[in-house]
FINU-82499 format. One record per residue (C-alpha): chain; x, y, z. Coordinates in nm, 3 decimals. Each point is the difference from the previous one (the first is absolute). Layout:
+-------+---------+---------+---------+
| kette |      px |      py |      pz |
+-------+---------+---------+---------+
|     A |       X |       Y |       Z |
...
+-------+---------+---------+---------+
END
This chain:
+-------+---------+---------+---------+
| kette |      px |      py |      pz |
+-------+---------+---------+---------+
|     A |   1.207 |  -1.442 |   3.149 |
|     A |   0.304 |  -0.111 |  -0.185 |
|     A |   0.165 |  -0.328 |   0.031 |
|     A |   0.410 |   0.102 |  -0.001 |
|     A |   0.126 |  -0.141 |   0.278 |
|     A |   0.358 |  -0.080 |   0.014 |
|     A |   0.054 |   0.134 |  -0.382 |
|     A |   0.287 |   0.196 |  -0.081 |
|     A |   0.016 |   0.342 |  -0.197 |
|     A |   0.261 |   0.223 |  -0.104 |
|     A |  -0.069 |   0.368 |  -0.083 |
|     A |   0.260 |   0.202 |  -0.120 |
|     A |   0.050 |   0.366 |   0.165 |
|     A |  -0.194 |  -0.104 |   0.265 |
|     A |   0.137 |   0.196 |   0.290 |
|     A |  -0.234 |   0.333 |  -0.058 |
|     A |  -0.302 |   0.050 |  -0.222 |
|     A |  -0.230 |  -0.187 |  -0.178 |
|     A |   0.253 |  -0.307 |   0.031 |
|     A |   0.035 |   0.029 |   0.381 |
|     A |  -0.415 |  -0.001 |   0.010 |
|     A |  -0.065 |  -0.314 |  -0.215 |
|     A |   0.336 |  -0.166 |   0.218 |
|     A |  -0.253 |   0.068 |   0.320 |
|     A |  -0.296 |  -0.076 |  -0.181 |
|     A |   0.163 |  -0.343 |  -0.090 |
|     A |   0.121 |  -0.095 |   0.376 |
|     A |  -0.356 |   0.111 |   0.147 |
|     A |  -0.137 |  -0.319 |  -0.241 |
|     A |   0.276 |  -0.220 |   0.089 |
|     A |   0.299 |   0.059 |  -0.277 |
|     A |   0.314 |  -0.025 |   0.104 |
|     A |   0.218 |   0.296 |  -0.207 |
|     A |   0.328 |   0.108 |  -0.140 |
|     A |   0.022 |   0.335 |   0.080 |
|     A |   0.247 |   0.154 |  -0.282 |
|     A |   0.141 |   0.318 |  -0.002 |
|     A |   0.280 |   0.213 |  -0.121 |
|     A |   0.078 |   0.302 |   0.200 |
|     A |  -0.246 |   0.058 |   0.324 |
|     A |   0.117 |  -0.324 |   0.205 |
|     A |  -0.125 |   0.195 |   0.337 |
|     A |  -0.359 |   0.013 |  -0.202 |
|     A |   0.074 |  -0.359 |  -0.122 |
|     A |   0.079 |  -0.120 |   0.368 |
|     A |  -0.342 |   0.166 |   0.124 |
|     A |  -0.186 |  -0.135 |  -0.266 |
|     A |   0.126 |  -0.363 |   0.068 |
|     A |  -0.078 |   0.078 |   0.395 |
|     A |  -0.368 |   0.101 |  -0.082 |
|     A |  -0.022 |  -0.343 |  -0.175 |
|     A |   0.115 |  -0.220 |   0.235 |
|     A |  -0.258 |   0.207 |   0.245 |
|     A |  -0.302 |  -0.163 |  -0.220 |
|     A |   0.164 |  -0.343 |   0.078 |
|     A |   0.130 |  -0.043 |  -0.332 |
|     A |   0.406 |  -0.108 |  -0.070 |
|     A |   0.268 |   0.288 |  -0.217 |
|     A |   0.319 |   0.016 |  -0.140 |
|     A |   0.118 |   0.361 |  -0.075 |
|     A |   0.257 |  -0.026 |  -0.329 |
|     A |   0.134 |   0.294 |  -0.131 |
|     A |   0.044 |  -0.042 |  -0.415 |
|     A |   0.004 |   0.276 |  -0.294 |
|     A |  -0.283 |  -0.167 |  -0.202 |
|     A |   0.214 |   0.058 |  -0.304 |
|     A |   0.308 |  -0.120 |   0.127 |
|     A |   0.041 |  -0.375 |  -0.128 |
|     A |   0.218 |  -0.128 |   0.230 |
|     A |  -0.203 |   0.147 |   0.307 |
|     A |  -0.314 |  -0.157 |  -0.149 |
|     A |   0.226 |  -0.333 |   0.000 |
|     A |   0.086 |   0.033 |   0.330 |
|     A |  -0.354 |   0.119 |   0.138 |
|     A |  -0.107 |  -0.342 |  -0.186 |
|     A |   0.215 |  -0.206 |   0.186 |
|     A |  -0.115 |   0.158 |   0.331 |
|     A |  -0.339 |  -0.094 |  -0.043 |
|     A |   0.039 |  -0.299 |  -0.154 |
|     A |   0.186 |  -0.098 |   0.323 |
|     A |  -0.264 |   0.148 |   0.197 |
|     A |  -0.285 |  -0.097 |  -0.098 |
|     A |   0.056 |  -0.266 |  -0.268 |
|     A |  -0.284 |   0.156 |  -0.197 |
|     A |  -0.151 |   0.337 |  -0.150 |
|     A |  -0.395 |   0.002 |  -0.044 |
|     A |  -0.054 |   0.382 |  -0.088 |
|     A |   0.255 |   0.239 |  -0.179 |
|     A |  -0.092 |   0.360 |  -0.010 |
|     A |   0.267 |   0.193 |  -0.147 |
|     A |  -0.074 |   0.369 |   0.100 |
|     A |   0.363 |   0.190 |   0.052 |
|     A |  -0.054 |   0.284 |  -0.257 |
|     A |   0.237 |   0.289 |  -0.036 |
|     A |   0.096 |   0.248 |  -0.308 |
|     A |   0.088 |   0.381 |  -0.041 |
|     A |  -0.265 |   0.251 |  -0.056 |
|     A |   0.103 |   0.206 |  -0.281 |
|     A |  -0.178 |   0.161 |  -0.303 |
|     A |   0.090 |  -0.270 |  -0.301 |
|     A |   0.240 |   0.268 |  -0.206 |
|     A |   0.208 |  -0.041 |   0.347 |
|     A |  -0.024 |  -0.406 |   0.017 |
|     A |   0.382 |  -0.148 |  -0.028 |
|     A |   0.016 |  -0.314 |  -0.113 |
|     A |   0.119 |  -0.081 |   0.333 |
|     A |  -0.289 |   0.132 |   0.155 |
|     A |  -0.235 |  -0.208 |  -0.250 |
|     A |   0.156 |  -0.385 |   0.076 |
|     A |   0.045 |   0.095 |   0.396 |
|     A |  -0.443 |   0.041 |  -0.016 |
|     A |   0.047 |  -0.298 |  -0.289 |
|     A |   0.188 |  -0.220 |   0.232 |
|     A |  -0.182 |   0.021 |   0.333 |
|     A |  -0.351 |   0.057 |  -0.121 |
|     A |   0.009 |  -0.262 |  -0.251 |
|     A |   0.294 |  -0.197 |  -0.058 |
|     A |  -0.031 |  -0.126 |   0.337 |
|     A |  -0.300 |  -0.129 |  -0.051 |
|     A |   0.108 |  -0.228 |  -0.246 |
|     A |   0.342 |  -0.145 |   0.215 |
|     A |  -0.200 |   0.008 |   0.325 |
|     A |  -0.273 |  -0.262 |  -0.170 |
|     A |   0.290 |  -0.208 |  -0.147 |
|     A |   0.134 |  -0.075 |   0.353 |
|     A |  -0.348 |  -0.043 |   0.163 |
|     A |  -0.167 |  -0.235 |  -0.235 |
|     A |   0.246 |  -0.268 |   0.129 |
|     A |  -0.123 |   0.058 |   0.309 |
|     A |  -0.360 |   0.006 |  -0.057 |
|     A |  -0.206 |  -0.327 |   0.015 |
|     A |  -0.369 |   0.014 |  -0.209 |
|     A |  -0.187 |   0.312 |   0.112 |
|     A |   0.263 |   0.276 |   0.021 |
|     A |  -0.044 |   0.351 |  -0.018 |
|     A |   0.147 |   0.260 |  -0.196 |
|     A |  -0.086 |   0.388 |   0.071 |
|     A |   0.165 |   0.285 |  -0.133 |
|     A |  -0.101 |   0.379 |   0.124 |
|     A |  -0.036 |   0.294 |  -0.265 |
|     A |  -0.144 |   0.274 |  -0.056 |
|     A |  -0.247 |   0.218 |  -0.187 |
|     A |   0.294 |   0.176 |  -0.165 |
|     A |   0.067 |  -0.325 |  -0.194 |
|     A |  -0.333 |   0.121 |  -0.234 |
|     A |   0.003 |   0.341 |   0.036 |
|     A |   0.250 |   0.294 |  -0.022 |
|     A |   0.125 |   0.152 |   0.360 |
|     A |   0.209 |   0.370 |   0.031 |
|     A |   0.393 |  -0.136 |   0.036 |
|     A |  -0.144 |  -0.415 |   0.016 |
|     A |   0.192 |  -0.085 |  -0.365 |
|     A |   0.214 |  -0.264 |   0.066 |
|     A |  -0.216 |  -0.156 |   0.306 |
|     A |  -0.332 |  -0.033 |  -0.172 |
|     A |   0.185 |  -0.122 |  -0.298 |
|     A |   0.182 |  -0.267 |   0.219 |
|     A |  -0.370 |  -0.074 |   0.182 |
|     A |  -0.168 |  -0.061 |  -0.352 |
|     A |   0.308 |  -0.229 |  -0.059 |
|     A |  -0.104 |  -0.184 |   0.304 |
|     A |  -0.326 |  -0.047 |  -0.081 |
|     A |   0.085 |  -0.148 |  -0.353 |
|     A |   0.225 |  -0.270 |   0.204 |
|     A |  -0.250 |  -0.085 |   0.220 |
|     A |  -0.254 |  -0.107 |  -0.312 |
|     A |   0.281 |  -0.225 |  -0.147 |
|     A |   0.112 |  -0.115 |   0.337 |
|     A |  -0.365 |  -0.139 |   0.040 |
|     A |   0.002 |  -0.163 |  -0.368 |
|     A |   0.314 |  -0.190 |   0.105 |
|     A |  -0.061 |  -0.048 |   0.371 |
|     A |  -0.420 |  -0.085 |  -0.027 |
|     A |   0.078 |  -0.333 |  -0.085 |
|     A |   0.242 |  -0.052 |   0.297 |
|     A |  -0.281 |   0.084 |   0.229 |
|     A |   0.127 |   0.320 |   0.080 |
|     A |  -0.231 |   0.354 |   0.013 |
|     A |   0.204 |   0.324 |  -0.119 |
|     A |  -0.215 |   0.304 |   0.010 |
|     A |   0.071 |   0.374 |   0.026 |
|     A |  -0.107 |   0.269 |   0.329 |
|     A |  -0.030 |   0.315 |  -0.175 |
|     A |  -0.065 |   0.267 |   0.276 |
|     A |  -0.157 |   0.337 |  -0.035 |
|     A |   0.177 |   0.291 |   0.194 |
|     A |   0.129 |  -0.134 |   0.309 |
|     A |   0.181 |   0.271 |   0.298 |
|     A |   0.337 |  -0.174 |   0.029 |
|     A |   0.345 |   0.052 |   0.081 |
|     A |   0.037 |  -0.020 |  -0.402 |
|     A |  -0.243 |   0.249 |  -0.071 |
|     A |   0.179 |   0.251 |   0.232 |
|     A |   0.281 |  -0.022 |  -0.323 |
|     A |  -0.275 |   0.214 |  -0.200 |
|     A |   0.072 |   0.392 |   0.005 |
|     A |  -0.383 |  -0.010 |  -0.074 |
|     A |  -0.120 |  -0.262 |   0.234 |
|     A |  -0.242 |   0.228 |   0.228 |
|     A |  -0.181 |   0.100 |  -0.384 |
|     A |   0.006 |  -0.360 |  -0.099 |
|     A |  -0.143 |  -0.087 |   0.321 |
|     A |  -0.285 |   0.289 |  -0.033 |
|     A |  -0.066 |  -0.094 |  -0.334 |
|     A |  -0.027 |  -0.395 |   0.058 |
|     A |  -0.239 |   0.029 |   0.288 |
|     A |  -0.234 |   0.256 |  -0.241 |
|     A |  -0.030 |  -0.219 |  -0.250 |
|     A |  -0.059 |  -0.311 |   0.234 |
|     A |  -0.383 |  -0.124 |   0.025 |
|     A |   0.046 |  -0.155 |   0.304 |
|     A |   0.097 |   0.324 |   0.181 |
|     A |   0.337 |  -0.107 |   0.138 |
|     A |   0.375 |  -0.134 |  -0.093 |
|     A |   0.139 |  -0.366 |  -0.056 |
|     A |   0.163 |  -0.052 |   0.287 |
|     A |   0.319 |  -0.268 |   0.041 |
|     A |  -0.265 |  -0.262 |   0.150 |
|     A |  -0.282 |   0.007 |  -0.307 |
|     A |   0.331 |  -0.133 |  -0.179 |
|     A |   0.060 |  -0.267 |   0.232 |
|     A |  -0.340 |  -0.103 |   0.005 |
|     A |  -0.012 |  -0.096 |  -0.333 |
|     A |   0.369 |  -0.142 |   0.028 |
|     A |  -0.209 |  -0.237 |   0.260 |
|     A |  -0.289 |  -0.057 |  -0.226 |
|     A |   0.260 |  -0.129 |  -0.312 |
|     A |   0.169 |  -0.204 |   0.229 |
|     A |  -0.309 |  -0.213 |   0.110 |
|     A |  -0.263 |  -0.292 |  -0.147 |
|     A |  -0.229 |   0.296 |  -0.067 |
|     A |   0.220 |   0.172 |  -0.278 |
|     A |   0.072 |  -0.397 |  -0.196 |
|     A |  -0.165 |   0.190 |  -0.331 |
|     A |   0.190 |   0.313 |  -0.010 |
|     A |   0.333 |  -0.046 |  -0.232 |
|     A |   0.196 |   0.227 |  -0.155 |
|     A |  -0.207 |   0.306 |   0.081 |
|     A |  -0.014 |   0.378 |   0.117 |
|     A |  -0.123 |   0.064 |   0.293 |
|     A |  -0.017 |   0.376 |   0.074 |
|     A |  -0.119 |   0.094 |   0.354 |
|     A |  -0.036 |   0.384 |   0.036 |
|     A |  -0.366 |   0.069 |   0.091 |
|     A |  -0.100 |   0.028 |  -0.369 |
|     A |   0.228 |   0.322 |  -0.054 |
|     A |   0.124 |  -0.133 |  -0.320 |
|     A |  -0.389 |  -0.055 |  -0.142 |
|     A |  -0.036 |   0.342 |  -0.020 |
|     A |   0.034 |   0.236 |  -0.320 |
+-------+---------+---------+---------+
END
């Protein structure tokens, strides 16, 4: 359906989650991938074997996302590699879950720095590497535009991300290159495990859903899919919120 063969993606935090499903998503059409991650290599390692499975080539590099000189040397790695970067999809996401009269302000630029500063350094180093047609994806959430129990300094870091990605496709349009944003309704995750609340959120989401079920890791990647391909050449700077039309509702 899609024509990717022999392009070459890197998605950030790719070892579990959403990220690990658009990374197998992308090698069942033929993308070669960067599997990045931080902490879980034995994930990361499993997640680059399930790739190579579908036929498609991985490099596992493990890089804090907010780390400068890790993002340097990831860089160099797949520059060395693969010579080229087609689709960037920066979706390593972390913060603490606190009330906001809690937040430190060490807590707020840790969620500042990974959610959204790294948007910003990742895109520097991959726009080098990016001939006409690249990609840019970033993953959010619903808590960037509305307020979640103990989500302060996340959804404030995801509606930072969001901003970035409109002025990242001003700037980078007339290079060629697509930036859009994945926001995802309530997804069952390692993440969402963090939540004291997650079973309610979980109960709640799926109540308010129209279509009857959850957004699973795989809806994401299938719209990762969709933005990277010929299909998607008209869709810039947007949006794109996949949870079964749970956030429509009143």
């Amino acid at each position: 359906m899609y024509d990717l063969q022999g392009k070459v993606a890197l998605v950030t935090g790719s070892s579990r989650g959403i990220g690990q499903a658009i990374a197998l998503k992308y090698a069942e059409n033929g993308i070669n991938l960067v599997v990045n991650y931080i902490r879980h290599k034995r994930d990361a390692e499993e997640t680059a074997h399930l790739i190579e499975e579908k036929g498609a080539k991985c490099i596992v590099v493990k890089a804090n996302v907010a780390n400068d000189d890790h993002l340097a040397a990831m860089f160099e790695t797949i520059e060395k590699e693969y010579g080229r970067l087609d689709f960037l999809v920066s979706n390593a996401a972390s913060g603490v879950l606190k009330p906001a009269m809690e937040l430190s302000s060490r807590h707020w630029n840790w969620a500042m720095d990974i959610n959204a500063r790294a948007l910003l350094s990742l895109a520097q180093r991959a726009v080098p590497l990016m001939k006409n047609d690249g990609r840019i994806m970033a993953v959010s959430s619903l808590g960037s535009v509305r307020a979640v129990e103990n989500y302060t300094a996340v959804g404030a870091s995801k509606a930072a991300l969001e901003s970035l990605v409109r002025h990242l496709a001003v700037e980078l349009g007339p290079l060629g290159i697509h930036v859009n944003t994945i926001s995802a309704g309530a997804v069952d995750t390692e993440a969402l495990k963090k939540f004291p609340n997650r079973e309610i959120i979980l109960d709640a989401a799926l109540a308010r859903t129209p279509l009857g079920r959850l957004t699973t890791p795989e809806d994401v990647a299938d719209i990762s899919l969709f933005l990277c391909s010929d299909m998607a050449k008209m869709i810039h700077g947007q949006v794109i919120v996949v949870d079964g039309g749970y956030s429509i509702r009143a």
